[in-house]
C-alpha positions in Angstrom: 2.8 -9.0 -60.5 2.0 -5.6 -60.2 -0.3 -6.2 -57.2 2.6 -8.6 -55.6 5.2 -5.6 -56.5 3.2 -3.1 -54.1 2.6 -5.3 -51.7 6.4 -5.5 -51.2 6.9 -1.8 -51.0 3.8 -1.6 -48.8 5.4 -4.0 -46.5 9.2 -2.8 -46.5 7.5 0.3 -45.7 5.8 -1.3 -42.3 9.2 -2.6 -41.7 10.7 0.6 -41.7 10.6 1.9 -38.4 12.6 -1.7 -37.2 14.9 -1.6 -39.9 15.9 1.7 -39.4 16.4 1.9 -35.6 17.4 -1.6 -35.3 19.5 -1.2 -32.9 17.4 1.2 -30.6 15.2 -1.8 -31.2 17.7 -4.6 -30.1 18.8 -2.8 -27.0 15.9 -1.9 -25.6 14.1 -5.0 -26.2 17.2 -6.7 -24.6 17.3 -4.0 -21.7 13.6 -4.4 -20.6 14.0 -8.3 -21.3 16.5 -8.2 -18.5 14.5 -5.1 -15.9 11.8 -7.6 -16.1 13.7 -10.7 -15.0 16.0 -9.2 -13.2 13.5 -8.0 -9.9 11.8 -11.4 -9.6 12.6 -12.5 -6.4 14.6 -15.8 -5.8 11.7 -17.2 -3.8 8.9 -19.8 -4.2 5.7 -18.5 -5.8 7.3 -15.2 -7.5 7.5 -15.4 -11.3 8.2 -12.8 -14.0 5.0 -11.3 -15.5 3.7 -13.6 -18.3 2.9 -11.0 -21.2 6.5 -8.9 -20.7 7.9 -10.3 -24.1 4.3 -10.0 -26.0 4.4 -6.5 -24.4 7.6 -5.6 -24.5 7.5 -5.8 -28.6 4.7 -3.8 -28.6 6.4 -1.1 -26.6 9.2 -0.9 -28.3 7.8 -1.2 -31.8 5.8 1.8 -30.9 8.6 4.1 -29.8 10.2 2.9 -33.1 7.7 4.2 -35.2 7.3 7.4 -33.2 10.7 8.3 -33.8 10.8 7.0 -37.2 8.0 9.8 -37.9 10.7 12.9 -36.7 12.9 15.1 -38.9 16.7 13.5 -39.0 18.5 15.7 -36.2 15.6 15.3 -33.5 15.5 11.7 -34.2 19.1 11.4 -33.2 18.9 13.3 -30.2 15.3 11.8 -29.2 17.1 8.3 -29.3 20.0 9.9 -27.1 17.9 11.4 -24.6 15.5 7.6 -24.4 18.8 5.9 -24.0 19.8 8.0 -20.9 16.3 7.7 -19.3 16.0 3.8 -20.0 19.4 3.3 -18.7 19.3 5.3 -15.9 16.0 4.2 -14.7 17.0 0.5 -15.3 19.9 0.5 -13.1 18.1 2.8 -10.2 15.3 0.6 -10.2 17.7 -3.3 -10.3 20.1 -1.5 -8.0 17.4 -0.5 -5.6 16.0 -4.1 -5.6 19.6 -5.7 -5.3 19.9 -3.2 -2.1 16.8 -3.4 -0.5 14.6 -5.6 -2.3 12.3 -3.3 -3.4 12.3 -1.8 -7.2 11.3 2.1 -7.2 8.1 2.7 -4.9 6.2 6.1 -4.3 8.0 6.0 -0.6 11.4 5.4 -2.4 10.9 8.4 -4.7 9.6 10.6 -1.4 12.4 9.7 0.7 15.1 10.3 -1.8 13.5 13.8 -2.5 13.9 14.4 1.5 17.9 13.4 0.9 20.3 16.3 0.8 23.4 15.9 -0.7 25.7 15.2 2.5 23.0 12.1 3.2 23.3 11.5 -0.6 27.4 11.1 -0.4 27.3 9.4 2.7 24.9 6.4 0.8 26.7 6.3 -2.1 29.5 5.3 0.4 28.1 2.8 1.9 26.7 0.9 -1.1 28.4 1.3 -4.1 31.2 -1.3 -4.1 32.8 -3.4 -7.1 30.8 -6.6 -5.9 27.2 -5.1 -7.0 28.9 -5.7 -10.7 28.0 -9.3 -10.3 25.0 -9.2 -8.9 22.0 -8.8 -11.0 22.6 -5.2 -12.0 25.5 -6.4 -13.6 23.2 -7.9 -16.3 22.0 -4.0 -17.1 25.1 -3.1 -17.2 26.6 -5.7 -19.5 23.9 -4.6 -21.8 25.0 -0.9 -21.4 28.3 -2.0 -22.3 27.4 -3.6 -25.6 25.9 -1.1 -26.3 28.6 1.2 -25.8 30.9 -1.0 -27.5 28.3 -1.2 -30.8 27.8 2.5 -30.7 31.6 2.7 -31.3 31.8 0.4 -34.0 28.8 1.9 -35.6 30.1 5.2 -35.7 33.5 3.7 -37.6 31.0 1.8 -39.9 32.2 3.5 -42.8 36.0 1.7 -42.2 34.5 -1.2 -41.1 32.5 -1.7 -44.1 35.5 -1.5 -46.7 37.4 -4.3 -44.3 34.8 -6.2 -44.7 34.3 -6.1 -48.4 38.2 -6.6 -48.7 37.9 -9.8 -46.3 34.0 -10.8 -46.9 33.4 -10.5 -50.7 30.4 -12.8 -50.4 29.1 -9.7 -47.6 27.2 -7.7 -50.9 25.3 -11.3 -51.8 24.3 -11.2 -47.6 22.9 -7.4 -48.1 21.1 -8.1 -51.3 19.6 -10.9 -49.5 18.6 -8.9 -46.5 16.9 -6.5 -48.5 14.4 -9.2 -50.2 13.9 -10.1 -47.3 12.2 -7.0 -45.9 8.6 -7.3 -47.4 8.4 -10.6 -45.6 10.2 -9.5 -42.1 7.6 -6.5 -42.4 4.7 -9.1 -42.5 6.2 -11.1 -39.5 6.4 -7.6 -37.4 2.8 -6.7 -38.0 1.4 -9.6 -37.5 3.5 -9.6 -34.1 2.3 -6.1 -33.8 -1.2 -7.1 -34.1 -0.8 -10.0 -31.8 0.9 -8.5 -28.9 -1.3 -5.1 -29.2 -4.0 -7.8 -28.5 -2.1 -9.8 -25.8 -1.2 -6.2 -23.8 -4.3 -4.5 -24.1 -6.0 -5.0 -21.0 -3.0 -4.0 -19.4 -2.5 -0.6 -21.1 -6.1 0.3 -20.4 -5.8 -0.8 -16.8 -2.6 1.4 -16.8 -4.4 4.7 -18.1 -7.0 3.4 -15.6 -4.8 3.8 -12.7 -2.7 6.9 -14.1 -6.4 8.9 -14.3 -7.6 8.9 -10.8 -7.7 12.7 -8.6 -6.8 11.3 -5.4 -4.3 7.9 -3.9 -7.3 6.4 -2.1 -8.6 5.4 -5.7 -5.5 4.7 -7.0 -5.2 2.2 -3.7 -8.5 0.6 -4.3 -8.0 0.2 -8.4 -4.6 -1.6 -7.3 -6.9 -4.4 -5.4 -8.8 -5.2 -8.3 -8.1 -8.2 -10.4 -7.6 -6.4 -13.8 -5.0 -4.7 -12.2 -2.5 -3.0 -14.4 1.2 -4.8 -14.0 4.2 -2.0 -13.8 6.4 -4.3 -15.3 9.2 -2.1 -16.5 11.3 0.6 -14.2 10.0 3.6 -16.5 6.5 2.5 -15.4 7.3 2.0 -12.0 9.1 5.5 -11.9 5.9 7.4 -13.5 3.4 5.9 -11.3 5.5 7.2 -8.3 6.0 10.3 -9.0 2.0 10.3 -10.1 1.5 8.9 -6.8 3.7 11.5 -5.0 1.7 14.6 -6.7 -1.8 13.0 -5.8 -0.9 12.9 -1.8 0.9 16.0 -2.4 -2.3 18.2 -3.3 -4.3 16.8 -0.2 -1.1 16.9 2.2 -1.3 20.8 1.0 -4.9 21.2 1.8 -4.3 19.7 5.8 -1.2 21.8 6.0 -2.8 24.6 4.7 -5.7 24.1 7.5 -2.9 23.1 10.8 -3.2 26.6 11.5 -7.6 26.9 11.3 -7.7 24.3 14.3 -9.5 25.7 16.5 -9.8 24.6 20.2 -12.3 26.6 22.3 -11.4 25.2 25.7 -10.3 21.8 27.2 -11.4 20.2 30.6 -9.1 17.1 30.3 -11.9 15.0 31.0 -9.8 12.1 30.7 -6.0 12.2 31.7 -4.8 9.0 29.8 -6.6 8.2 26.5 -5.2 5.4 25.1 -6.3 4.4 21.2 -4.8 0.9 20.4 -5.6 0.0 16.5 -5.7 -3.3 15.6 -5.3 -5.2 11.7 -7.3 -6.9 9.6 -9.6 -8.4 12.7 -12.8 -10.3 11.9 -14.9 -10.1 14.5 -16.6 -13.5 14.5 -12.9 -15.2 15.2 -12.6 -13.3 18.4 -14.0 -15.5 21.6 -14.7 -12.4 23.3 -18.1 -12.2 20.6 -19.1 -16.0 20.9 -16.1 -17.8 18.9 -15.8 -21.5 19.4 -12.2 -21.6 20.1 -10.3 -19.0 22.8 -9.0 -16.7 20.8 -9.2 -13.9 23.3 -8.8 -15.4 26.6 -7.2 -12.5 28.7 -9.8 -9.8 26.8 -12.8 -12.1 28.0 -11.1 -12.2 32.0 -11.3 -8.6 32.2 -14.9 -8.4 30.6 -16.0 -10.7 33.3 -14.7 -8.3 36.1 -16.8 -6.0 34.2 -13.6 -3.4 33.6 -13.8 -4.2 30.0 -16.9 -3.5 27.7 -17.5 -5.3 24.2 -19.7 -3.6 21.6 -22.1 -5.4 19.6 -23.1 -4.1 16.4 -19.5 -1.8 15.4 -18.2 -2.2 11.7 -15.3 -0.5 9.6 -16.6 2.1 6.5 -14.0 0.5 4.1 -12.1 -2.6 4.4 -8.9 -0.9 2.8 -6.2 0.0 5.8 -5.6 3.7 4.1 -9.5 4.7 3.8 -9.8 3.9 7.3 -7.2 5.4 8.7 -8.4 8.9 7.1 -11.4 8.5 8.1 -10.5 7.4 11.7 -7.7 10.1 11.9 -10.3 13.2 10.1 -13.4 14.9 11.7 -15.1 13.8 8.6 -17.2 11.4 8.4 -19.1 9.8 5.6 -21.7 12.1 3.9 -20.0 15.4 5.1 -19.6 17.5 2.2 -15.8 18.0 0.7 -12.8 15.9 1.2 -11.2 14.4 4.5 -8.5 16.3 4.1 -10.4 19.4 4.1 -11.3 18.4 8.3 -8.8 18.5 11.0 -7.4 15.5 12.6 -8.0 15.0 15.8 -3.8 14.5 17.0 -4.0 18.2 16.2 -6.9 19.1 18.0 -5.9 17.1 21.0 -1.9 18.7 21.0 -3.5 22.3 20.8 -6.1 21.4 24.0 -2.8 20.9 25.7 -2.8 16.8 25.7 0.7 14.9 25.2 0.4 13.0 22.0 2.1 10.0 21.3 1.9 7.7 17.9 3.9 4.1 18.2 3.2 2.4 14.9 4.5 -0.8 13.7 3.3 -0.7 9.6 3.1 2.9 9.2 6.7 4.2 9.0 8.5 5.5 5.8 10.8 2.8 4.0 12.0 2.0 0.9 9.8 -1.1 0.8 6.5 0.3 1.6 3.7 -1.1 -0.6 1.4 1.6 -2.5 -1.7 0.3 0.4 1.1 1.8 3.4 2.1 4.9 1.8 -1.5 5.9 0.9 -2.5 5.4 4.9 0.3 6.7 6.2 1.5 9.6 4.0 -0.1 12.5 5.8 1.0 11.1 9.2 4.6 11.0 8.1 4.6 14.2 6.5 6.7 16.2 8.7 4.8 19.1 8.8 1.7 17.4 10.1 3.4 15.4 12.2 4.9 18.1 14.4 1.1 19.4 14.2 -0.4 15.9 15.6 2.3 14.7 18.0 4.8 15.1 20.3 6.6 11.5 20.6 6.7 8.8 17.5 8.9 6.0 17.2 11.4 5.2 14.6 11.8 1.6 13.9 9.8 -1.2 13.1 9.8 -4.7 14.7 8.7 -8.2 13.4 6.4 -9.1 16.2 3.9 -6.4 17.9 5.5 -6.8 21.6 8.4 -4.7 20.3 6.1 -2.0 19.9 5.7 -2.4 24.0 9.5 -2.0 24.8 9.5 1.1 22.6 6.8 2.3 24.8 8.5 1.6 27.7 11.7 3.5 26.6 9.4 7.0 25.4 6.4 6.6 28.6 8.9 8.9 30.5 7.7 11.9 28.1 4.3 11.5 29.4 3.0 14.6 30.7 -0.2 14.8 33.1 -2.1 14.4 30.1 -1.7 12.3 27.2 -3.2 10.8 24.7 -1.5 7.6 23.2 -1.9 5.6 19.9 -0.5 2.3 19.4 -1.1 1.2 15.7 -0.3 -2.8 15.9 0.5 -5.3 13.1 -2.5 -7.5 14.5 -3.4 -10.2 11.7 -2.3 -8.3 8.3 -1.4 -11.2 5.9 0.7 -13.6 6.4 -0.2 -14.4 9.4 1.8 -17.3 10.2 4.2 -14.1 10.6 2.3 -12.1 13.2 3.0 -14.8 16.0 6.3 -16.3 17.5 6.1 -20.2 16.4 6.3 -20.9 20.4 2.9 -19.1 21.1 1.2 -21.6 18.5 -1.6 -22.8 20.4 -4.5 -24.0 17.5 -3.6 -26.5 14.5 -5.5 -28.0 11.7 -6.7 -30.7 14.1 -8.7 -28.1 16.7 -11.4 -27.5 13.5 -14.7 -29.6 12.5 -14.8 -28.5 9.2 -15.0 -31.2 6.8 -15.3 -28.6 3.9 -11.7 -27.2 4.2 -8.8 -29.0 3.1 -5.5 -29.5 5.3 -4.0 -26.1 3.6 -6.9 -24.2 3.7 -7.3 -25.7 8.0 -3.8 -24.6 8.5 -3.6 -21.0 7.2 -7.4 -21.0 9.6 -5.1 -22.0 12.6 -2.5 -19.2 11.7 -5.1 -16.7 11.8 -6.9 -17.8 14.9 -3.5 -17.9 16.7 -2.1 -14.8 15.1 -5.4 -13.3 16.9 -4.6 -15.0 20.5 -1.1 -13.4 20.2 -2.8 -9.9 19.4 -5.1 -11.2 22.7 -1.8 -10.9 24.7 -0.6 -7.6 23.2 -3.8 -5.7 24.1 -3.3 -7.0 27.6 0.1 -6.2 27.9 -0.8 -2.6 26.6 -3.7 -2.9 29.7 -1.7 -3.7 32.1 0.6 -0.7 31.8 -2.4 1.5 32.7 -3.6 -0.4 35.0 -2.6 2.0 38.0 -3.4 5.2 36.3 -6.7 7.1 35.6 -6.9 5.9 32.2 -9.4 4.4 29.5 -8.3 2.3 26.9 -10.0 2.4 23.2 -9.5 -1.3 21.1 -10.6 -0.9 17.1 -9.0 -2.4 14.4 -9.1 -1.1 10.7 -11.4 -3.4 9.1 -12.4 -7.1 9.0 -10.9 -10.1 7.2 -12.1 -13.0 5.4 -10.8 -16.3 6.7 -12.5 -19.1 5.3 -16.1 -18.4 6.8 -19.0 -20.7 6.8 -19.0 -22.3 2.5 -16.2 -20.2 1.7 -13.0 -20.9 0.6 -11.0 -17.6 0.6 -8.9 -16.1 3.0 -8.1 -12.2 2.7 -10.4 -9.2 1.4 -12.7 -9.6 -1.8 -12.4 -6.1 -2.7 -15.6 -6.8 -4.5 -17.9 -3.9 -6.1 -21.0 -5.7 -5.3 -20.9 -6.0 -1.3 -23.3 -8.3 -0.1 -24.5 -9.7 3.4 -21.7 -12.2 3.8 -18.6 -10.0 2.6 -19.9 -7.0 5.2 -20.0 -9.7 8.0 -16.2 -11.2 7.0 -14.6 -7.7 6.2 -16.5 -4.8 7.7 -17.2 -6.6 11.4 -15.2 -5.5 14.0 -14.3 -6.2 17.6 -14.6 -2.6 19.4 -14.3 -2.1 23.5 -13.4 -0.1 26.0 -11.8 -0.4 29.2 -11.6 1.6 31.9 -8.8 1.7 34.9 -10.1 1.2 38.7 -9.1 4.7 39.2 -11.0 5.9 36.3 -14.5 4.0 37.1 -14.0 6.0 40.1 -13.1 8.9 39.6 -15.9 9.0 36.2 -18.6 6.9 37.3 -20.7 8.7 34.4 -18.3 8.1 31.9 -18.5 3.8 32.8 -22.6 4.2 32.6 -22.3 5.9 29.2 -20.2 3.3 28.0 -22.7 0.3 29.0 -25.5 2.1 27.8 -23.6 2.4 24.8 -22.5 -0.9 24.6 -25.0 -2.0 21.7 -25.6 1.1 19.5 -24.9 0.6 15.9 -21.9 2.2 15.1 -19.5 3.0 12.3 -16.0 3.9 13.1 -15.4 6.9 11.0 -17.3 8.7 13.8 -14.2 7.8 16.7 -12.9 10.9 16.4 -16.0 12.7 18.1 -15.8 10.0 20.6 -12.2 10.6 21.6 -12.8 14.6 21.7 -15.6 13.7 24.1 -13.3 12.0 26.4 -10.8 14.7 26.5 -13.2 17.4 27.4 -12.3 19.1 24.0 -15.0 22.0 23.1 -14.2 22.9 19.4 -16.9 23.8 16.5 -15.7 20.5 14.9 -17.3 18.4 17.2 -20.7 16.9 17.1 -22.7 15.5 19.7 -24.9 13.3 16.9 -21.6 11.6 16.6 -20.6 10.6 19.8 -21.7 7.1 20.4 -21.4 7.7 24.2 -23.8 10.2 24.1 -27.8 10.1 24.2 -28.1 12.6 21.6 -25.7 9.7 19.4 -27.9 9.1 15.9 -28.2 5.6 16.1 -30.1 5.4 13.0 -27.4 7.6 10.8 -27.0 5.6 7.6 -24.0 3.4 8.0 -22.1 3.6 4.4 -19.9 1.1 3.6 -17.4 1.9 0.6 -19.8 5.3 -0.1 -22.2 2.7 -1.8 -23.9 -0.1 0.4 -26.2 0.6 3.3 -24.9 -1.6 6.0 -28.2 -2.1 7.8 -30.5 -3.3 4.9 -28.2 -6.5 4.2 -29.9 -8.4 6.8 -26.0 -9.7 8.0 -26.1 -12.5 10.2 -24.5 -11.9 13.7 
């Protein structure tokens, strides 16, 4: 009896921290309940995350013994100062999703640190209104209101208790009984404990896992993986962007830091009109220019015939993750060079202080509230507007659905071009879904147009998405052709990276993001269509120039080495440049290692062309 006697204490003892911060308990069990359900988005496929409940009680139960351990006083005001916080946070984070479907993102938290208080007023305007009460950040606030309305009771509990003796006699009995009942509510919780410590602990460690990385190109690529951590409440959601914002913070200090050591030795404007077009997520074995079964790139192969337009063999991508390429593609680094990218120049910057006229038209890379993580880590430092005043002088400022409105935004700015420029058009191309990137009336391929017995009707139509989703790209590369058709211009074609789509035994669509790279995921994901085209006027006028490139035309080459290229062309002499590095040039290093993901040797996979 003895035993059974301790056992109780023991056990009321483990139900403490519940018992007495029940309701801290209650309401923010009930508050992240709601947070979680509350952002799922009403469409098919999009469910709450699984564990929230399992994880939620652990959570909770852990705040409750951590403030069950302070002195009275604090406890009060630690509960006080949680309850703003959660509350707060909640309704930012539902309101934010209600608004603009999107919960709180590293770009959110950037952009409303760039608000000033007259922007501030003028939003709060526009969309606070009495009907955002019945949407779903009215079920926050209904909890805030019980909550309210039980604080109030709770602090007339000592009235309320001697009504209810005077109307509930049988109200002692109900105490007495709650009391016995403690030993055994404290077994239930720690078994729960147990259990959902259990249930949640691959999350947690993938959370600390993501919260421990030094820069956001990490913190990209550990947000691919499959043990992912899930930010399933708004206080999580909250610390990882503001996390996110101090790791691009510390390298978009570095490159500002170094705007003013660019140094440009002279400029011959080799090249009037250099034109950069980056592409998306294009595998090169889809693209008819390189031997593809169907026409995918009809209008490309036309002007390769007339010998204007010259394919590369044997070019691939050093990461398969948008951001990593883009720093690589935009720095003077390249892989192996000792330091960071950041610590290089980018090469807008050298080519705006040789005198060129830059222009950037992007269609993914412009800051919104929506932006995923993968976006604001490739496009921080070319938003930044410190760096972008440094790299160019004409941008755009909306985004469109389909890649030709890119092309009319052209259009309108192309009067700023000066006798010089250099222009970068950063397309959509074929980034997931693709049944997006085209209009439904350029749909030329179906499920029908494919012998390949080992694919199923699903798996043959999201093929035929991505094959026409890479004719329409065919089109918008010419388009972007044929407005430089009468100048002295060259025009550059590299996407990102690569992109699985159901290849030969495979049934998988999108990128691995696989430790272990072997032969087959480098040919899907890290081969890339690569050209160059040059203008009438500019085989003319550069006859050496057109004889470089077809002597080129086969090199092995990695793309983090364009930006060498592209100084080349512009007759810009700096100390950053290297000749080794120039694939147009005979002293090019063809047998420089070619690095994939700062791990695999590209050349000893043996990839099949």
């Amino acid at each position: 009896m003895k035993f059974l006697s301790i056992l109780k204490r023991l056990f009321t003892k483990v139900f403490q921290p519940i018992n007495g911060n029940a309701a801290f308990w209650v309401f923010m069990y009930t508050l992240g309940l709601v947070c979680t359900y509350a952002v799922v988005p009403n469409k098919r496929g999009y469910h709450a995350y699984e564990l929230a409940p399992t994880e939620l009680f652990f959570d909770i139960t852990i705040l409750c013994v951590l403030i069950a351990l302070l002195p009275g006083m604090i406890k009060k005001w630690a509960k006080r100062i949680i309850y703003v916080i959660a509350y707060t946070v909640a309704i930012i984070d539902v309101y934010c999703f209600v608004k603009f479907d999107t919960t709180i993102t590293p770009t959110m938290l950037l952009l409303v640190g760039e608000t000033n208080s007259d922007e501030a007023s003028e939003f709060l305007e526009s969309y606070l209104s009495l009907s955002i009460i019945f949407s779903r950040l009215g079920r926050v606030l209904l909890v805030l209101l019980v909550h309210i309305v039980w604080a109030i009771i709770w602090k007339k509990r000592k009235k309320c208790a001697e009504w209810i003796k005077r109307k509930m006699p049988k109200a002692e009995k109900t105490a007495t009984i709650w009391n016995k009942a403690k030993p055994y509510l404290g077994v239930i919780a720690l078994a729960l404990f147990i259990y959902s410590a259990t249930e949640c602990f691959s999350n947690k460690t993938a959370f600390v896992r993501l919260m421990s990385y030094d820069n956001i190109g990490d913190v990209e690529h550990e947000l691919t993986e499959k043990n992912r951590a899930v930010l399933y409440q708004p206080i999580y959601r909250l610390v990882f962007s503001v996390y996110a914002n101090e790791l691009t913070a510390k390298q978009i200090k570095t490159l500002v830091k170094n705007i003013d050591n660019v140094k440009v030795d002279s400029c011959t404007f080799r090249s009037k009109n250099i034109v950069l077009i980056i592409g998306e997520s294009y595998n090169r074995h889809h693209s008819s220019l390189y031997g593809y079964g169907l026409k995918t790139t009809p209008l490309q192969e036309k002007r390769a015939r007339k010998g204007e337009l010259i394919p590369f063999s044997d070019v691939i991508a050093p990461w398969n993750l948008t951001s990593f390429v883009f720093k690589h593609l935009f720095s003077l680094y390249t892989v192996g060079d000792k330091g960071e990218w950041c610590d290089y120049p980018l090469f807008p910057e050298l080519f705006r202080k040789a005198g060129y006229h830059v222009t950037f038209l992007t269609n993914q890379f412009l800051p919104q509230a929506k932006e995923a993580v993968y976006d604001f880590s490739g496009g921080f430092f070319l938003n930044n507007p410190e760096l972008s005043k440094a790299q160019f002088d004409t941008r755009n400022t909306r985004l469109f659905y389909f890649d030709a409105g890119l092309i009319n935004d052209y259009d309108k700015l192309k009067s700023e071009n000066e006798e010089n420029n250099l222009i970068i058009f950063h397309l959509k191309g074929q980034h997931v879904d693709y049944r997006t990137r085209y209009p439904k009336d350029r749909a030329k391929f179906t499920a029908d147009d494919y012998e390949r017995p080992d694919l199923n009707k699903k798996e043959l139509k999201v093929l035929a998405h991505y094959d026409n989703a890479i004719l329409y790209n065919d089109s918008i590369v010419d388009q972007i052709v044929k407005r430089f058709e009468d100048e002295d211009a060259i025009v550059i074609y590299v996407p990102d990276h690569g992109e699985e789509c159901y290849g030969k035994g495979v049934h998988f669509y999108g990128r691995m993001h696989s430790t272990e790279i072997t032969a087959r995921l480098a040919r899907e994901e890290f081969d890339i269509p690569f050209w160059i085209w040059c203008s009438h006027k500019y085989m003319v006028n550069h006859p050496e120039i057109l004889k470089e490139i077809v002597e080129a035309k086969n090199r092995p080459y990695m793309t983090d080495a364009l930006a060498h290229t592209l100084l080349y062309l512009g007759g810009i002499y700096t100390p950053f440049y290297r000749e080794s590095l120039n694939v147009l040039s005979p002293e090019f290093d063809e047998k420089r290692p070619r690095i994939l993901k700062n791990t695999t040797d590209y050349d000893k996979l043996n990839v099949e062309d």
